[in-house]
Structures are given as C-alpha cells and as structure tokens.
Phi, psi and omega in degrees: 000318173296306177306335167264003144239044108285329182292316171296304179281352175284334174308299213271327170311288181312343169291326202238032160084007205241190183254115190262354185237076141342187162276307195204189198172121195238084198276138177252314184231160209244152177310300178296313168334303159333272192316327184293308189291351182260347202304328173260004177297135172284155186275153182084001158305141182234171192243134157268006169337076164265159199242168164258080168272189173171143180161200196268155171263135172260020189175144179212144205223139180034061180060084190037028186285315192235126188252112162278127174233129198240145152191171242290009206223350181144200179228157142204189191274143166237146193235123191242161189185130208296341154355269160291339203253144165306111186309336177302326170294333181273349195268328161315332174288001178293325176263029177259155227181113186316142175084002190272128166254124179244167175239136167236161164229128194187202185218146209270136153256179123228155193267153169317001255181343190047042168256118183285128193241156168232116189292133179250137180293299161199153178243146145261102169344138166248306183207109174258124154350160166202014184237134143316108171315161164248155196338138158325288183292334172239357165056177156262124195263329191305075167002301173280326167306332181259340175279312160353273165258059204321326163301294180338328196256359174264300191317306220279316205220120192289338190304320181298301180310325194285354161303303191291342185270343163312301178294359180270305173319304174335300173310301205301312184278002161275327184259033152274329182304283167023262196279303165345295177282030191065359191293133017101119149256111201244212192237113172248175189278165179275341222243104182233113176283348167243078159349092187196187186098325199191156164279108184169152180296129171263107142009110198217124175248154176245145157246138199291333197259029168257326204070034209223151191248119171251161197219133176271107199333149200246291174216171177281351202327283197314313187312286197267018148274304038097304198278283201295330125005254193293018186037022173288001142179181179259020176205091169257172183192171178189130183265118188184164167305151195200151174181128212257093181287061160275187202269178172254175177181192173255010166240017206219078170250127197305353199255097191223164188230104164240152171272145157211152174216134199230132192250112172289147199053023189267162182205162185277352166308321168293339175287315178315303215271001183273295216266345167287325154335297182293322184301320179303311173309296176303328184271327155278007147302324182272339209234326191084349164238190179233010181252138211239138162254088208265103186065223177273018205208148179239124197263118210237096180267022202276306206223145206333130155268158184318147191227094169238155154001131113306356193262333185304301210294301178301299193299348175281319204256311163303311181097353200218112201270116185265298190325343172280352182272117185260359187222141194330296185264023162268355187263267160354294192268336167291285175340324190264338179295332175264008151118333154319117164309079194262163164280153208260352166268347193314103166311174193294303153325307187309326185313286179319297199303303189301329205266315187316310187300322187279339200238348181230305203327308193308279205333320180285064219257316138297169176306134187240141144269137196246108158256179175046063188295163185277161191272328163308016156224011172250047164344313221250325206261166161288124155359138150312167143277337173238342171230083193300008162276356186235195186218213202218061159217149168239157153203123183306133171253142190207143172045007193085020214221138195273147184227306176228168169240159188195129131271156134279113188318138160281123185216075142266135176256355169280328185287328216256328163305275199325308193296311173296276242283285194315309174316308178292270213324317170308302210300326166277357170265003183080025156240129184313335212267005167273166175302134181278195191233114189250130211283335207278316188298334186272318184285354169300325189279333180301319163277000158140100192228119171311154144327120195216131184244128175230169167195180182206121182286093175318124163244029175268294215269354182302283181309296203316299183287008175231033108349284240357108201243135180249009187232144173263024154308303243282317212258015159251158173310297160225100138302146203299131214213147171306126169301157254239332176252000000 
C-alpha cells in the first residue's frame, strides 16, 4: 500500500515533465562541512551564503515545511516557506517522501532555536524511492533484517555506520603501521592448487579450463615466504580475505579479513613487540587512547603485554606440569583423570590445546601472549630452542579471543618435509583440517629462507573490541548468512 503512493506521486511528478532519477547534481558543500563552517553563526542569523546539498530525507515536519536531510557526513534542516521558497519549489513538496533523495539550493541560516538550516531555493528531485523505511521511532530492530539488507540498516542506523566506518580506519592504520616501517605491501592468489598455510577445512572449487579442482585459500602464509625467499624484500604483509568451511558463531565467519606478515632476521620475541605496537597504533588512531571500553571492562592496550606459557597456563589451572608426560596416552589418561574429555586420537599436544582451551583462554581478557605451543600442533614454527617438545609460536589473546597467530618461521626444508608428511598421514587418518603436502614449498625452502618471524591478525575481531561489537556480522558488511530458501 505504501509502496504504491509512492508509486502514485513518482506518476504524477513525471505527469508534470520533471526527472526523478537525473544524472547528476552539482553539490557544493557536504552536511557535516555545513555544520563545521557555520558553527558560530549565531542563532537566528541569517546568511546570504548560497550552498548546493543532498542527500535523503529522514524526516519531515509540517507538511514538508522543515526537512531533516542526512548524507554520509551528517544532517542537516532544511527549510521551505512560502514567504521565501518559490511556489514552484513548493508544490514539490507533494512528491517528496521519507527515503527520498533531493538536492536543494538555498542560503544558510540558524534558526531561533538554533538549528543550522538551508531557506531552500530551489529543490531537485534526485532518486525517488519507492520502498518505505521503517518507522521512525523503532528503526530497524530485526536482526536479520539487518544483516540481510545491510543497506537498509546504513539508512537507519548510524551506530553501523559508524562500525563500519571504524574498520576502515582500522585497515588504514595497520597498513600506514606498515608501510611506515618499511614492510612490502604485496598480493597473493586467492586460488590455491594445494591447501595450506594453516590447519583448517578448506572450501574447494573447479576450474573448467583447467579441468582442475582449486581450495580457496586457508591462508597467504606459503605464498608469502616464498616472497622472502626470492628477496623481493625483508618485510612483506597482505591484507585479504581468508576462508575457512567451519562452523559460524559470533567469533566466527567463514569469510574473514586478516594481515599476515613475515620478516626476515626477525624471532618470535620481535614478533610479540611488533604486534603490541602495531595494536597500539590502531587502537590509538580509532580511540585516541590505548584504553578501550568493551562492555563492562576496560582493556589497557598501553602497557607490555603478558607473555605466558601454554604449558605454563594448565598447570596454573591444573595443578599438573604435562610437560612430565612423554607419551599421548599417559597425556590422555592424565586428562580423563582431571575430568577432561579428550579425543582418544589426540597427541600429546592436542591433550595441552584442549585442557589450555577449556580452563584458561575465556580468563585471558588483557592483552596476553600465549607462548611455546607444543610442536604437535604447530606444523609451520619452529622448534624451541631450548625444549624441542614445544615450538617458537604465540598467540595473542584480548578479551579471551584469540587475535594473532605468530612464529619463528620454520626454514630446515627436511624438518619442513617430515612436518607435511606427518600432515598427509592425519589427513588419511581423517583429519580435513590438515595440511597437504607441498613439494614446490619445499624445493623453495632448499633455496634458503632466512631467519624469519611471521604472524597474522583477525582484523574482524580486532574492529570487534574497538567497537564493542558483541557479533562479529556487526563488523562485516555482509556477512555470510543461511539463504533464505
């Protein structure tokens, strides 16, 4: 029914010769511009200033006399009056409509009242609607509706832009961090003839004119080793899609936009103090501060973050040093005895991950580094140095949410064999989420890959905690969502 007066006044505007979807519009000043350049204009000044605006109308007052009219920079009123505004311009206002976008031309006031106005002049239809918004006053509250029609949920609700306009800062100031340090900013393929790079299910597409079955990258990682390799610089990184055929949640989208970067002569102690750096950045470019408010708790990214164990962390929750266990199922049979489930294929590491996951991670709510992984489950890293049952990797925790992954690179190319080998043998023991075995990656490593520290951020959950986003849909655009049919 709305839609169809809307439909009616878009007939009778076009009955009366004029253009509702033009070409152009030739805008001079932007709302929020307005409002900056006005700002002391006193109330009840009137201006002879004339501006060009546009943008939608949200809001209409007295039979279109007083206009809120918003676009991406703010709002501001706009005002007609038969006094001033040309009957020809007023007779326009019949075919104006909540959601309509127009152009005015006119001269800046404020009003007694102190609201900065544009005395409108002349007005132009731009785009008339043809769907209604929903109500005012209750917006759109529907969850799904918003995730959906995302545009729809930008019309409405400034807090999503202002998510989305976060994460854009976010991007900016990690590759200004970047670049800043001299780091490579390159491109890897998305289209992967091998699976690899990360443990994790992968997506898997054909290509015809190959005839060839491609796995949609898990990660850049191999790619961009491969880069430091070949000496195309001592710091490369990449900003990009990543995608995992996992489960969804609200820390979880299969679709995800992380950095990852890998640095020649680098160990992972440089890597810890590079990404508390690079976070320090980011969070003081969006917050202005290194103190962030998530909910009910305040996260002080300001100062050294914690660097603890993992073996360290269960035995803190436990009470029991697993590092005294030399074999699975003495790891196993310690676990079911402290009430844990485990899977009965698990390694010893896996043991350490699962008891790490259920008893400390959720605690870790300042920044943490999570060190020393057990080497059964770090395929990618490097040895310890000192305890070859662990490796040279971390991952950073915030809020209890995993944030980076980080090594000291693995670059022995037999140790780097043995670890893929071991992966296809999971991978025929039935687990997807292993690495395949890539031969190209090895004869790459033969020619040399420096000491190297790499690591990679989620920058979804990242925009989440400078947010406080409590879904990470809020902080993708369109998230991946069940169809409908």
């Amino acid at each position: 029914m709305l839609r169809a007066a809307k439909l009616k006044k878009l007939a009778a505007l076009e009955e009366q010769g004029l253009n509702a979807f033009p070409h152009k519009f030739d805008r001079t000043h932007k709302q929020g511009e307005l409002q900056d350049k006005y700002a002391d204009l006193e109330s009840g000044a009137e201006t002879e200033d004339t501006v060009h605006i546009a943008g939608r109308i949200m809001a209409m007052r007295n039979n279109g006399m007083f206009i809120d009219l918003v676009d991406p920079s703010g709002k501001i009123q706009v005002f007609s009056h038969k006094d001033s505004t040309p009957e020809s311009e007023m007779e326009k206002l019949q075919y104006c409509d909540l959601g309509d976008i127009i152009g005015v031309t006119g001269t800046v006031r404020r009003t007694p009242r102190g609201e900065l106005s544009v005395r409108v002049k002349e007005l132009t239809m731009l785009t008339k609607s043809m769907l209604p918004l929903p109500e005012k006053y209750h917006g759109l509250t529907d969850i799904e509706q918003r995730y959906r029609q995302r545009y729809l949920d930008l019309i409405m609700n400034e807090e999503s832009r202002n998510v989305l306009r976060t994460r854009t800062v976010v991007i900016r100031a990690i590759r200004d961090f970047m670049n800043n340090m001299g780091a490579m900013e390159v491109e890897t393929p998305i289209l992967h003839p091998i699976m690899g790079g990360a443990s994790a299910k992968p997506f898997v597409t054909h290509h015809n004119a190959l005839d060839s079955d491609f796995f949609l990258r898990v990660a850049p990682e191999l790619f961009l080793k491969r880069l430091i390799i070949g000496g195309f610089a001592d710091a490369v990184y990449e900003i990009g899609r990543n995608f995992r055929n996992e489960g969804l949640s609200i820390k979880h989208n299969p679709e995800y936009t992380g950095i990852e970067g890998y640095h020649a002569y680098m160990d992972y102690y440089d890597i810890m103090t590079l990404v508390e750096d690079l976070v320090r950045y980011v969070v003081l470019a969006v917050h202005g501060t290194t103190k962030v408010q998530y909910g009910d708790i305040v996260i002080d990214f300001g100062s050294a973050w914690q660097r603890k164990s993992m073996v360290g962390l269960v035995q803190e929750e436990t009470g029991f040093d697993f590092l005294t266990l030399k074999t699975a199922a003495e790891a196993r049979a310690k676990a079911a005895e402290l009430g844990f489930k485990v899977d009965p294929k698990s390694n010893w590491g896996q043991v350490v991950e699962h008891i790490f996951a259920e008893t400390s991670e959720h605690k870790l709510v300042q920044p943490t580094h999570v060190i020393d992984h057990p080497f059964d489950i770090s395929p990618l890293s490097k040895l310890h140095r000192e305890n070859p049952r662990l490796t040279e990797r971390f991952e950073s925790y915030v809020n209890g949410w995993e944030i980076c992954n980080a090594f000291t690179e693995l670059n022995d190319p037999r140790d780097q064999l043995a670890r893929f080998q071991d992966q296809v043998a999971q991978a025929e023991g039935g687990n997807e989420e292993s690495m395949m075995l890539d031969d190209d990656f090895i004869t790459a490593l033969e020619y040399g890959l420096p000491p190297t520290g790499g690591w990679g951020v989620g920058i979804d959950r990242l925009v989440m905690l400078l947010t406080d986003s409590t879904n990470i849909r809020d902080v993708i655009a369109f998230p991946t969502l069940k169809p409908k049919s």
